[in-house]
Backbone as CSV, one residue per row, in Angstrom:
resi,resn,N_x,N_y,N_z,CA_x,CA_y,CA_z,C_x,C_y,C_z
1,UNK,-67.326,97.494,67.213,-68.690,96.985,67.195,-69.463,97.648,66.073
2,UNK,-70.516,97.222,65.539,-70.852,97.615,64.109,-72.741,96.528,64.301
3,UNK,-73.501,97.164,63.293,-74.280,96.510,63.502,-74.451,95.307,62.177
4,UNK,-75.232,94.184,62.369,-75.247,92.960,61.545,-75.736,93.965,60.135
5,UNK,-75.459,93.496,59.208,-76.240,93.782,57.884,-76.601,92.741,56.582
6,UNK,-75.939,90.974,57.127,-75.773,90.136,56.444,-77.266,89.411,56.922
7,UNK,-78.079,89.003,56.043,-79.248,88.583,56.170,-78.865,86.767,56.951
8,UNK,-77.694,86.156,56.636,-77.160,85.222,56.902,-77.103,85.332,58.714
9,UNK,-76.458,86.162,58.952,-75.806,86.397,60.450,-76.911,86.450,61.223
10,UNK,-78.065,87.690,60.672,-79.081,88.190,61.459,-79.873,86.799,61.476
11,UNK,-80.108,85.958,60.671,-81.322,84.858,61.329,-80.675,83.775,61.910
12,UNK,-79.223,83.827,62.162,-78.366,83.037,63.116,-78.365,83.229,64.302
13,UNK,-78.620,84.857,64.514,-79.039,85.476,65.975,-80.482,85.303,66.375
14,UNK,-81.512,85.457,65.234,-82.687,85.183,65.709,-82.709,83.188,66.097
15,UNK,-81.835,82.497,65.382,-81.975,81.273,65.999,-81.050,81.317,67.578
16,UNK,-80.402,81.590,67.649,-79.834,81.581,69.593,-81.048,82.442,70.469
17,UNK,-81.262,83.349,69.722,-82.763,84.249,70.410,-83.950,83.450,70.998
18,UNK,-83.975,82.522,69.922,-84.995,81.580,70.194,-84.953,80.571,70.851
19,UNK,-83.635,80.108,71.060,-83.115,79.136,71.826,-83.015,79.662,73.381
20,UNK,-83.225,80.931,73.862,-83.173,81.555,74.990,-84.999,82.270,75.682
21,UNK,-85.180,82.621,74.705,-86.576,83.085,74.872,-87.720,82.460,74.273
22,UNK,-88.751,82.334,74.698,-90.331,82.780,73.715,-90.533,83.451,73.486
23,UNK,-90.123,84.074,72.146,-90.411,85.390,71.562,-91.977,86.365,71.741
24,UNK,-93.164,85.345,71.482,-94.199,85.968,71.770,-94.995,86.188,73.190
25,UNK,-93.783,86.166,73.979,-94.414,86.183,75.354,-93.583,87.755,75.377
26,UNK,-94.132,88.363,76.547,-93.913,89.467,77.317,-94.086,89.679,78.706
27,UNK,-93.672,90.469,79.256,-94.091,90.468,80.878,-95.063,91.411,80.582
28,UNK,-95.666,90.564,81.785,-95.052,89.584,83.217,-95.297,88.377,82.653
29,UNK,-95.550,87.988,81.936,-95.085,86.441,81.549,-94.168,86.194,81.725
30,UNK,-93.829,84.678,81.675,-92.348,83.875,81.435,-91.756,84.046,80.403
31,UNK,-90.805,84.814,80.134,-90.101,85.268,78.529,-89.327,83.990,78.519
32,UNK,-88.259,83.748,79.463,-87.342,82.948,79.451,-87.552,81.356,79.342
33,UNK,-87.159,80.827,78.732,-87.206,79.121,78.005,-86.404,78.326,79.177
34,UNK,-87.129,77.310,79.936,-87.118,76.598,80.549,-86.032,76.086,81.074
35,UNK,-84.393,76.229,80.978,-83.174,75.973,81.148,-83.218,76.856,81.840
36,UNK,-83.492,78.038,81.813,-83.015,79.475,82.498,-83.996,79.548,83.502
37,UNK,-82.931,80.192,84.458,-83.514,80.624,86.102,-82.652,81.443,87.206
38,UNK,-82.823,81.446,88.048,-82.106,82.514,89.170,-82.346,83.753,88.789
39,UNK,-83.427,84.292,88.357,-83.490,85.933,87.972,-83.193,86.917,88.658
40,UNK,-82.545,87.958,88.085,-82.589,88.495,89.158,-82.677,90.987,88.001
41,UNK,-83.160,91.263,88.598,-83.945,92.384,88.102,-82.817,93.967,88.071
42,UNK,-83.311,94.793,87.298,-82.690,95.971,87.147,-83.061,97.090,86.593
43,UNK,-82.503,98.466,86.565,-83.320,99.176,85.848,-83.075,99.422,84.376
44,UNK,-83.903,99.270,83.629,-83.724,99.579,82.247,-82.843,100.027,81.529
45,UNK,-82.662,101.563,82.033,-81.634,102.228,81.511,-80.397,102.480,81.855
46,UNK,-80.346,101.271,83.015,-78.431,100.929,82.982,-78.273,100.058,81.512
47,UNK,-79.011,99.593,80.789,-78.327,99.153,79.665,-77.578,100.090,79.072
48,UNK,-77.965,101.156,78.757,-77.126,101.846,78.364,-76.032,103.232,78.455
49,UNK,-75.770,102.499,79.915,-74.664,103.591,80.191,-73.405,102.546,80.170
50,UNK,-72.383,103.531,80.399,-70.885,102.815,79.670,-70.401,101.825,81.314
51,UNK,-71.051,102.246,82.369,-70.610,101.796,83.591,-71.198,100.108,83.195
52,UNK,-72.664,100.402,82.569,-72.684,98.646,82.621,-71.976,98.286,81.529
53,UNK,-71.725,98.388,80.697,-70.700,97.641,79.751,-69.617,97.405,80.181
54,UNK,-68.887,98.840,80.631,-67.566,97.894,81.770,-67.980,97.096,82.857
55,UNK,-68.916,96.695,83.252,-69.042,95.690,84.046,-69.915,94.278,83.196
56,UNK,-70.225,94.449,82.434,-70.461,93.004,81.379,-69.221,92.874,80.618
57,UNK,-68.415,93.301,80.575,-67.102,93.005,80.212,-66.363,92.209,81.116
58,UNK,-67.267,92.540,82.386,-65.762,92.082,83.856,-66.048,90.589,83.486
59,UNK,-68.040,90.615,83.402,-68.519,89.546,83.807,-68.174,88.253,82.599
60,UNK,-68.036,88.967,81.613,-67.864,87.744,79.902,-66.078,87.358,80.500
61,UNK,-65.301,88.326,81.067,-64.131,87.619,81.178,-64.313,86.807,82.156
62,UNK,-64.796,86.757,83.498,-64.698,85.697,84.770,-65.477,84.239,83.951
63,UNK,-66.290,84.721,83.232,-66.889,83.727,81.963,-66.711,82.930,80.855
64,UNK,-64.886,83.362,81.004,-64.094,83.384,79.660,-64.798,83.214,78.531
65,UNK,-65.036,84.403,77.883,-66.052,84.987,77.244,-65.417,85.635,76.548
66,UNK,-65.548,86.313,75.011,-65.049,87.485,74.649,-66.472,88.187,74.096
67,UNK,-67.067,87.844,73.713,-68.461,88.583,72.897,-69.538,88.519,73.506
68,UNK,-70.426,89.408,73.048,-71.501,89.693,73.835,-72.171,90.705,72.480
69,UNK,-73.609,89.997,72.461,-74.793,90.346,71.495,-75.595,91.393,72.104
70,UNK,-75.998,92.360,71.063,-77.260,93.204,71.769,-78.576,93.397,70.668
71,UNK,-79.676,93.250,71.134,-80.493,92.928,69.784,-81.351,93.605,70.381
72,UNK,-81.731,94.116,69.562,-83.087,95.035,69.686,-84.174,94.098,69.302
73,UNK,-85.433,93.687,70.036,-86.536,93.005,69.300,-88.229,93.234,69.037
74,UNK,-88.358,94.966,69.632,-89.593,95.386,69.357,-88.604,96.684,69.673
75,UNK,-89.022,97.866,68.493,-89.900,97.314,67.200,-89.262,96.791,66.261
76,UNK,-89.753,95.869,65.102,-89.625,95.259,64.624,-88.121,95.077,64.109
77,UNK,-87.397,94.239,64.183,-85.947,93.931,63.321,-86.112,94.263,61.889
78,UNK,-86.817,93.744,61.170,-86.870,93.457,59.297,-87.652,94.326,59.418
79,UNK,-89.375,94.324,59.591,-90.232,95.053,59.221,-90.666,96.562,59.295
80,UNK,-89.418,97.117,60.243,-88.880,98.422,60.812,-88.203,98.830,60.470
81,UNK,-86.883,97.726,61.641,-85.159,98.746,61.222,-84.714,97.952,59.653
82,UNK,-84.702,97.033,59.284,-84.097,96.595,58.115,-84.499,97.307,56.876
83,UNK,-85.971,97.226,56.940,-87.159,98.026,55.951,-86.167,99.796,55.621
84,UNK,-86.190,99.906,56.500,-85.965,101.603,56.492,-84.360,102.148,56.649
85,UNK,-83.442,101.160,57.342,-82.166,101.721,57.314,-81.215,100.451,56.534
86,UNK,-81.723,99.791,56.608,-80.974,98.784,55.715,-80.207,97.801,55.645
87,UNK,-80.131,97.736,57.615,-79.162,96.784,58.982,-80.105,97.093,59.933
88,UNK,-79.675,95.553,60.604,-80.924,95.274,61.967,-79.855,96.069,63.188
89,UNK,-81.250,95.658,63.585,-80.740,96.447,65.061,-79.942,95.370,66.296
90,UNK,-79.304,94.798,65.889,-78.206,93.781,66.326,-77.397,94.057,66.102
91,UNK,-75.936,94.668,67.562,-74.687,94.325,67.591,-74.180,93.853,68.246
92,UNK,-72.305,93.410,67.943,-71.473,92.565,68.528,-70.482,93.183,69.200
93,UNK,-70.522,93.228,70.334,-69.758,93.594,71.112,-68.402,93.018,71.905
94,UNK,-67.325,93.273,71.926,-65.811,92.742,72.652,-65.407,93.076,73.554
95,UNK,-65.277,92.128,74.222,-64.309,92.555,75.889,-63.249,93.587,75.256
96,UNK,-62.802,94.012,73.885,-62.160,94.498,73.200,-62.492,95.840,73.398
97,UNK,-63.923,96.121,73.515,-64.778,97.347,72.852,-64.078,98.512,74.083
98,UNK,-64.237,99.617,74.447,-64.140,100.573,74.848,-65.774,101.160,74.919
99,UNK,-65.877,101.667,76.628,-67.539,101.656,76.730,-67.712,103.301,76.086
100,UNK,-66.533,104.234,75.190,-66.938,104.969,74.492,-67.144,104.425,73.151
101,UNK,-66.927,103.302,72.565,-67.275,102.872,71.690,-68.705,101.906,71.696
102,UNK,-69.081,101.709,72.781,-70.234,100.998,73.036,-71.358,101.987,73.248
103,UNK,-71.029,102.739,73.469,-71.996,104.308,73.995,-72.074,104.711,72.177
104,UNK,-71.139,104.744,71.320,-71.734,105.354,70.080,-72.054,104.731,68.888
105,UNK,-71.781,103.211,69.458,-73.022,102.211,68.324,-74.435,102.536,69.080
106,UNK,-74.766,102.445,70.537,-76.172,102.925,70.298,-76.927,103.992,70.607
107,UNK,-75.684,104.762,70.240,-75.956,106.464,69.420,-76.281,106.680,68.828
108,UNK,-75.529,105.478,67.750,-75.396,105.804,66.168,-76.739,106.261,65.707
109,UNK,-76.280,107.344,64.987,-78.073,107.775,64.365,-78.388,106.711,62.839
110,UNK,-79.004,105.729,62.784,-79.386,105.344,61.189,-79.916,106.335,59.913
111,UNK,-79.039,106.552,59.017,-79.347,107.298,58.107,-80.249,108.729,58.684
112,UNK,-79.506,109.203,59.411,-79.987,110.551,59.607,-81.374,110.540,60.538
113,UNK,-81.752,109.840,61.025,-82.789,109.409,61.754,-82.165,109.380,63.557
114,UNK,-82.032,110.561,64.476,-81.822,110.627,65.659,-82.865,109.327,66.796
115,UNK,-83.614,109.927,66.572,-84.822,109.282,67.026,-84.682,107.411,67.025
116,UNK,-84.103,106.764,65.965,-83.856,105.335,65.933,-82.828,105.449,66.139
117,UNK,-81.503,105.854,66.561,-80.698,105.224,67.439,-81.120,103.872,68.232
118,UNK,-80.583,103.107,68.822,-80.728,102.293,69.847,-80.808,102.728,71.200
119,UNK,-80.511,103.386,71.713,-80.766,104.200,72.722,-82.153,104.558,73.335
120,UNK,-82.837,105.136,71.827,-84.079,105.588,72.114,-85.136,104.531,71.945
121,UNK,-85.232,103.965,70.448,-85.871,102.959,69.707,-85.748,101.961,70.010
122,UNK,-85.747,101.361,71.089,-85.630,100.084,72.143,-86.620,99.514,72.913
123,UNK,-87.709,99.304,72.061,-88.972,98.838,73.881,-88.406,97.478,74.406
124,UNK,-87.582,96.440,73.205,-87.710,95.413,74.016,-86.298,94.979,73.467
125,UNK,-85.932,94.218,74.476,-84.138,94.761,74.185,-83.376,92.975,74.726
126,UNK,-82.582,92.453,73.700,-82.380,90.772,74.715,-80.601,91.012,74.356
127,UNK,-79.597,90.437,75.544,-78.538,90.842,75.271,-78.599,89.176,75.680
128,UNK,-77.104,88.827,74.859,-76.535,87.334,75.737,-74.895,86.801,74.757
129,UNK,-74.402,86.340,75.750,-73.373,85.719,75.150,-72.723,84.483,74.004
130,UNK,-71.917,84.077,73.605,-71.535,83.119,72.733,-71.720,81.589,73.238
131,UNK,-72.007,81.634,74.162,-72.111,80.140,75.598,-73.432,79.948,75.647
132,UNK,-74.088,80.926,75.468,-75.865,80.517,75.481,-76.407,80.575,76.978
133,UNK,-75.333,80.760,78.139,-75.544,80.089,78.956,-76.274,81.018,80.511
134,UNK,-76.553,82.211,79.565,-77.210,83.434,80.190,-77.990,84.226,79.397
135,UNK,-78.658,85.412,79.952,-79.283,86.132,78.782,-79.995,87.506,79.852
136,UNK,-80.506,88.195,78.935,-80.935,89.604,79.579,-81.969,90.033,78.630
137,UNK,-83.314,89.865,79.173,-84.576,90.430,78.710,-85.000,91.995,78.869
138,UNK,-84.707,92.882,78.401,-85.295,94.013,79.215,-86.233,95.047,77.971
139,UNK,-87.426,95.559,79.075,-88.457,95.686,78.655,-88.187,97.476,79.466
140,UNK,-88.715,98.232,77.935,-88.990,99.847,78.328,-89.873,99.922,78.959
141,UNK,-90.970,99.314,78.983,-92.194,99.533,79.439,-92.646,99.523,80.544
142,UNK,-91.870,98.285,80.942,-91.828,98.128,82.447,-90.896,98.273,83.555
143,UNK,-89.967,99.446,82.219,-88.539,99.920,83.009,-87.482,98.696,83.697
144,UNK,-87.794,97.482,83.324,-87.183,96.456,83.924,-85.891,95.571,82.678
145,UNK,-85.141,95.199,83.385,-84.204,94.155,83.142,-83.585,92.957,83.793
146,UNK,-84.116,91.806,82.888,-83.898,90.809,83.724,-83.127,89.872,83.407
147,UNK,-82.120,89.181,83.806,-80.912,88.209,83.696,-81.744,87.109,84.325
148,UNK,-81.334,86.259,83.242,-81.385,84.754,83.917,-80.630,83.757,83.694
149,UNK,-80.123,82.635,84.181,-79.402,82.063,84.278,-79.223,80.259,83.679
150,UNK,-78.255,79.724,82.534,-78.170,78.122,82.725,-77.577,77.764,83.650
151,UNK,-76.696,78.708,84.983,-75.752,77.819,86.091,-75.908,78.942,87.187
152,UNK,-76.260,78.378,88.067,-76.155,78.817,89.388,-74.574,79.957,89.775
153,UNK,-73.471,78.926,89.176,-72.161,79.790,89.379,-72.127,81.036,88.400
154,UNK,-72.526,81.092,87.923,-72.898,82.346,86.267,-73.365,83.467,87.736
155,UNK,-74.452,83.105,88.460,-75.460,84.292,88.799,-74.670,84.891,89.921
156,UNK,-73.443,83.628,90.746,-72.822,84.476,91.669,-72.262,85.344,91.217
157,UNK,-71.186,85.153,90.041,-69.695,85.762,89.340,-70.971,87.135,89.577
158,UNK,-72.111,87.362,88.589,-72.557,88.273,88.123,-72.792,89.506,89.662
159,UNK,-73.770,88.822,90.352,-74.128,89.613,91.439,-72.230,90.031,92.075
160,UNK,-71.452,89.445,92.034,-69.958,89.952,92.573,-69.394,90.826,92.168
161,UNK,-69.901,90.851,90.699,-69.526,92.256,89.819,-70.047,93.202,89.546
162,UNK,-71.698,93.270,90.171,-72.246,94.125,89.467,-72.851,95.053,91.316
163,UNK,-73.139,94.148,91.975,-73.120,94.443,93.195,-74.841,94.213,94.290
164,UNK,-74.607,94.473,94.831,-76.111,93.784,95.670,-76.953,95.407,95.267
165,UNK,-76.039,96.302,95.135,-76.941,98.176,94.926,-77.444,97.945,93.381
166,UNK,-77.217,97.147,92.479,-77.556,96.975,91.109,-78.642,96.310,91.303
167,UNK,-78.558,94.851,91.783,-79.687,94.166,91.421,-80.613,94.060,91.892
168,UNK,-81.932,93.768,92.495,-83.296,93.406,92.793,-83.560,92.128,92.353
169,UNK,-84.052,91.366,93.579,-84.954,90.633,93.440,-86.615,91.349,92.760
170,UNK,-87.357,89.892,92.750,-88.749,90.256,92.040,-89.769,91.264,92.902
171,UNK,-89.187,91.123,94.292,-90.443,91.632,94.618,-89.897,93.074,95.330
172,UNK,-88.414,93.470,94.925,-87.711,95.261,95.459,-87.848,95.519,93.626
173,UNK,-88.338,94.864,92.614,-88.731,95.333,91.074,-90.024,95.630,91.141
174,UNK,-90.897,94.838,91.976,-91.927,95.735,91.618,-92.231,96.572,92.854
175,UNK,-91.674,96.667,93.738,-91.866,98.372,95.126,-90.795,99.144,94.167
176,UNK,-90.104,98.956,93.805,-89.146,100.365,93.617,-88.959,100.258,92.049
177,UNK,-89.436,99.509,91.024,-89.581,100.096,90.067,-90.767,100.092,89.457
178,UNK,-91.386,99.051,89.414,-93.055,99.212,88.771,-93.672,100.182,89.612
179,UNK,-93.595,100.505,90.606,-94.530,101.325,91.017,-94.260,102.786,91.119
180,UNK,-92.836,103.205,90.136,-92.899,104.369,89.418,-93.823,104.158,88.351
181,UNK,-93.442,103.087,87.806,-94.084,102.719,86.638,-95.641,103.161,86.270
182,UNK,-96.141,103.144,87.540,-97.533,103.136,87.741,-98.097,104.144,89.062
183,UNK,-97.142,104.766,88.539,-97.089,105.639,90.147,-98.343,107.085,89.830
184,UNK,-99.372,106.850,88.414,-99.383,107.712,88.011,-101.197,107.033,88.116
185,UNK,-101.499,105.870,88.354,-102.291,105.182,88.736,-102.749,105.394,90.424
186,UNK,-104.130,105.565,90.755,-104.503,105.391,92.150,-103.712,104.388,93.097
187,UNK,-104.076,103.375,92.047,-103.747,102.372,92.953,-102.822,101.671,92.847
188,UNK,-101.891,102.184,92.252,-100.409,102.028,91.618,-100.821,100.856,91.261
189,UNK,-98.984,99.652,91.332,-99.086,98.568,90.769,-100.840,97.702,90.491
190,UNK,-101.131,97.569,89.181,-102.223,96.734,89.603,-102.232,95.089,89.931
191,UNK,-102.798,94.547,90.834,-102.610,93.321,91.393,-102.201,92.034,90.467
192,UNK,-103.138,92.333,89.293,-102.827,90.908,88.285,-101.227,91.458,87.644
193,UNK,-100.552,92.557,87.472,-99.656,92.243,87.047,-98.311,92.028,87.821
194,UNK,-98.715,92.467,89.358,-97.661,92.277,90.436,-97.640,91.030,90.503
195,UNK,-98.604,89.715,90.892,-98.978,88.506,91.359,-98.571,87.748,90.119
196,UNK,-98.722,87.921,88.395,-98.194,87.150,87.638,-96.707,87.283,87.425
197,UNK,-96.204,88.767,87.815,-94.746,88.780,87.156,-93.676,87.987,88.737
198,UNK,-94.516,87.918,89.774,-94.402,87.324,90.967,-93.996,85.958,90.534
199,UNK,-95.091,85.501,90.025,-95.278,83.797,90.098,-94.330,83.626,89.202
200,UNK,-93.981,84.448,88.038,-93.250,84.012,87.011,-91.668,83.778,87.437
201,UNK,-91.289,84.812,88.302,-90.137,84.830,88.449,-89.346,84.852,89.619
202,UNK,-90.047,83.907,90.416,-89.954,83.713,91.982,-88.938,82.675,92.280
């Protein structure tokens, strides 16, 4: 796995990106583009441990699948990471890969820069396959990650592999994770953003 550096490739990914999301939306908005549904929630920073990659591996094979994208999309692709290291923050990943090799692409330090790894330098993060036919929004901010679905059979395979202790529905995402989130607040979660990220993804 390696990251894109061909100006060609990278706006081939921003076109499937776009074909999956509304880029200028955020949560609790509706990120996800109108094909997609069955959401279902997680915590952030299983993206990047090696346990979920061996298990998005299980899931791209029951998928017959071999690849799987990871794109970084705030902060900025070009006007950030391209500007300053010289390759976006998009890689390609293989049922091939080894999750110690997936653990040190987003290690990798860019030109001597610890701090932009992928790891760290991630607020908003969209992973998805060669099929189009799924995708994964996840947001630092709100410590959340969310899968959604073009087929109903996609969301079983997934929940079979990943397990009922992984995922959350919308409303065990915001008791047990937004309201760490906000746990620092009186009145923790505040209402308009529990009730919209509710409606959005119910």
């Amino acid at each position: 796995m390696s990251f894109v550096e061909r100006k060609n490739l990278f706006q081939k990914k921003q076109s499937e990106i776009d074909s999956l999301i509304t880029r200028q939306n955020q949560l609790p908005e509706q990120v996800f583009n109108s094909e997609i549904s069955g959401y279902l929630f997680f915590h952030f920073d299983e993206i990047f441990t090696g346990d979920f990659f061996e298990r998005m591996k299980s899931f791209l094979k029951a998928s017959n699948e071999e690849k799987l994208t990871l794109a970084v999309l705030k902060p900025d692709p070009e006007n950030y990471f391209f500007r300053n290291f010289g390759k976006y923050p998009v890689v390609e990943c293989s049922v091939k890969d080894t999750s110690d090799a997936y653990l040190a692409g987003i290690e990798e330090t860019p030109n001597d820069s610890p701090a932009d790894a992928l790891v760290y330098n991630s607020d908003i993060v969209i992973l998805y396959s060669e099929n189009l036919k799924w995708a994964i929004y996840a947001d630092r901010n709100f410590e959340l990650g969310i899968i959604g679905f073009k087929e109903d059979s996609l969301k079983n395979v997934f929940i079979s592999i990943f397990g009922s202790d992984f995922v959350l529905n919308v409303k065990e995402a915001i008791t047990e994770v937004l309201s760490l989130v906000y746990s620092h607040q009186d009145d923790g979660v505040p209402q308009e953003i529990a009730n919209q990220l509710a409606n959005s993804y119910s």
